[in-house]
TORNU-355113 format. One line per field, with one value per residue (C-alpha): residue number from 1; residue in three letters; x, y, z. Coordinates in Angstrom, 1 decimal. Each point is the difference from the previous one (the first is absolute). Example, Ala and Ser with C-alpha at 12.3 -4.5 7.8 and 13.67 -1.06 7.14 Angstrom:
% residues 2
num	c(1,2)
residu	c(ALA,SER)
east	c(12.3,1.4)
north	c(-4.5,3.4)
up	c(7.8,-0.7)
% end
This chain:
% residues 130
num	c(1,2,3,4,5,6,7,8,9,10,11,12,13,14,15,16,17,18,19,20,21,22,23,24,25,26,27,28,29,30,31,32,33,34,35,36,37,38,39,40,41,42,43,44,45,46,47,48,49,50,51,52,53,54,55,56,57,58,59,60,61,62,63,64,65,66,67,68,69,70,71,72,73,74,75,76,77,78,79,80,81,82,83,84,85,86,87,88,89,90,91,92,93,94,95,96,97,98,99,100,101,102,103,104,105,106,107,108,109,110,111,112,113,114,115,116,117,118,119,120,121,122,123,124,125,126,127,128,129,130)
residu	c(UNK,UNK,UNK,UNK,UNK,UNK,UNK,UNK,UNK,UNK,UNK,UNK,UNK,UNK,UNK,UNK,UNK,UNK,UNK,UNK,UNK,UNK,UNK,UNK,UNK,UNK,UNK,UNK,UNK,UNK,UNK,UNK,UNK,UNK,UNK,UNK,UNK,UNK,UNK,UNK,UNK,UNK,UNK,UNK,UNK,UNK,UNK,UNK,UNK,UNK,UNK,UNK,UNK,UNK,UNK,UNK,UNK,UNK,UNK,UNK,UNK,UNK,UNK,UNK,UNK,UNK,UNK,UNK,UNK,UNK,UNK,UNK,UNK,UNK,UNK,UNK,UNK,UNK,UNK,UNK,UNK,UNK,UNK,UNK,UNK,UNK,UNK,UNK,UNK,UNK,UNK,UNK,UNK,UNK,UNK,UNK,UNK,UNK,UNK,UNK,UNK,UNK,UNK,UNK,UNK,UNK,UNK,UNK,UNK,UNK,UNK,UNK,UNK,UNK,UNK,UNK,UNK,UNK,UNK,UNK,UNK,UNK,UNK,UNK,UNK,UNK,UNK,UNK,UNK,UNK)
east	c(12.0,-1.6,0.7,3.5,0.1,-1.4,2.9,2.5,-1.1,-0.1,3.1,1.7,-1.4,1.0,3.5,0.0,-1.1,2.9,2.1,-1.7,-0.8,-3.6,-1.0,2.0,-0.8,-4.0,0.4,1.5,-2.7,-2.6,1.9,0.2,-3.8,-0.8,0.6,-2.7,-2.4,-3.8,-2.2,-1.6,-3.6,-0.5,2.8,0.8,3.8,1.7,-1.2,-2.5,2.8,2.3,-2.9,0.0,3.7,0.2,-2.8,1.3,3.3,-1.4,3.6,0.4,3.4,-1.2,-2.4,2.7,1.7,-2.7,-0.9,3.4,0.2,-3.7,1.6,3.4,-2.1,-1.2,3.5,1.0,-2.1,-0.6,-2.0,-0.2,1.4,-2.7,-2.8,0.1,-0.9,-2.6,1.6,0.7,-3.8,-0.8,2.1,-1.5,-3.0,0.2,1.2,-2.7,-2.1,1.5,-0.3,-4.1,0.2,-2.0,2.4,3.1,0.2,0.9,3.8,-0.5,-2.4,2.7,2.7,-1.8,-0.8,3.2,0.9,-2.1,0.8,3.7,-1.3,-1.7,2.9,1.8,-2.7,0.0,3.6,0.0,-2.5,1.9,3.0,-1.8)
north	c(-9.4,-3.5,-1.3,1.0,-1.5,-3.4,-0.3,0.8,-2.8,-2.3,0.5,-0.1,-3.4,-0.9,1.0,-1.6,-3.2,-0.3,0.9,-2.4,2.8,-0.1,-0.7,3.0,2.3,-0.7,0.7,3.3,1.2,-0.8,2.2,3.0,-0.9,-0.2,3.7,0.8,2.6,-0.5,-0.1,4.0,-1.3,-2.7,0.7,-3.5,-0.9,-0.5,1.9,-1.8,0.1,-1.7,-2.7,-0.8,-0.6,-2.5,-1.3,-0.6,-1.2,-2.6,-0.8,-1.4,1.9,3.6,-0.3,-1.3,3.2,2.3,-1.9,0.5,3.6,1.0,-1.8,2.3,3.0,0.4,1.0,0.9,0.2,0.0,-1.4,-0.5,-2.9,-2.0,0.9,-3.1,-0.3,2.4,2.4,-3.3,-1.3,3.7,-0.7,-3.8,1.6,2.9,-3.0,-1.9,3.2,0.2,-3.9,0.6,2.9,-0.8,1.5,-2.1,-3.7,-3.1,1.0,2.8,-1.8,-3.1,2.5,2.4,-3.3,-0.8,3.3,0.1,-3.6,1.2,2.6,-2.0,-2.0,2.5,1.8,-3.8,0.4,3.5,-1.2,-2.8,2.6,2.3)
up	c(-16.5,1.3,-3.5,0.4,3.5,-1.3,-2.8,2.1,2.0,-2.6,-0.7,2.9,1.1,-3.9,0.9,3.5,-1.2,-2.5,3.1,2.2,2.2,0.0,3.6,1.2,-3.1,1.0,3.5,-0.8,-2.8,3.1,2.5,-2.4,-1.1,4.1,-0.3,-2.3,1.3,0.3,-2.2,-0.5,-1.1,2.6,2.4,0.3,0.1,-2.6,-2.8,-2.8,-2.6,2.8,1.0,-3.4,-0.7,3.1,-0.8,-3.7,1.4,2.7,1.1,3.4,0.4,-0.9,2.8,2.5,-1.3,0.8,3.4,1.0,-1.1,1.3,3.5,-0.2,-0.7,3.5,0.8,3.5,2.6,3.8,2.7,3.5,1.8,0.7,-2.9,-1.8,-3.6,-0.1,-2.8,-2.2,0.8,-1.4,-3.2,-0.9,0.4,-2.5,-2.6,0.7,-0.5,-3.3,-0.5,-0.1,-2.5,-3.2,-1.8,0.8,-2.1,0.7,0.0,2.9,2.0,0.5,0.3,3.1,1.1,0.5,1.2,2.7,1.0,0.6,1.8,2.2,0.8,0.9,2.1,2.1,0.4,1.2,2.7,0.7,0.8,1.9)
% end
């Protein structure tokens, strides 16, 4: 399956590339990549096979695609009217949690990195709101 998953890959940033489409076609293979599930050994997020791929990969877009997909994923949500940015202080820190994980590279350390930064702007924001 992860060998499938890898040529499909290659050949749709083959393909994109002739289209000139390759920023957008990258972002989009990290979004359905942010999906991955953890990893059933180690429980860390995303799976080994998965690490390895972006890892492999080591393109700047797929990781905005899977920052801005692992963002959207929180969906809807609710809070009261003055509680500030404590839920997104919550989030940057499970990223940074998963930013210390020996079993994330150099590729998903930058990445939660990043992740939890954007969090944290938010979570200054939202206090800045309330």
């Amino acid at each position: 399956m992860f060998n499938h998953l890898r040529s499909w890959i290659s050949e749709v940033r083959t393909l994109a590339k002739e289209a000139d489409r390759a920023v957008i076609t990258d972002q989009q293979i990290g979004q359905i990549l942010a999906y991955a599930p953890s990893d059933s050994e180690d429980a860390a997020w995303p799976s080994k096979a998965i690490r390895d791929l972006i890892e492999e990969l080591e393109a700047e877009q797929v990781e905005r695609g899977i920052a801005i997909s692992r963002f959207n994923q929180r969906g809807s949500f609710s809070k009261g009217l003055y509680d500030g940015g404590k839920q997104e202080r919550a989030l940057a820190n499970q990223y940074r949690i998963g930013r210390m994980s020996p079993a994330n590279g150099s590729v998903l350390v930058r990445s939660s990195g990043k992740i939890a930064d954007d969090w944290d702007r938010y979570a200054k924001r939202a206090d800045s709101e309330a």
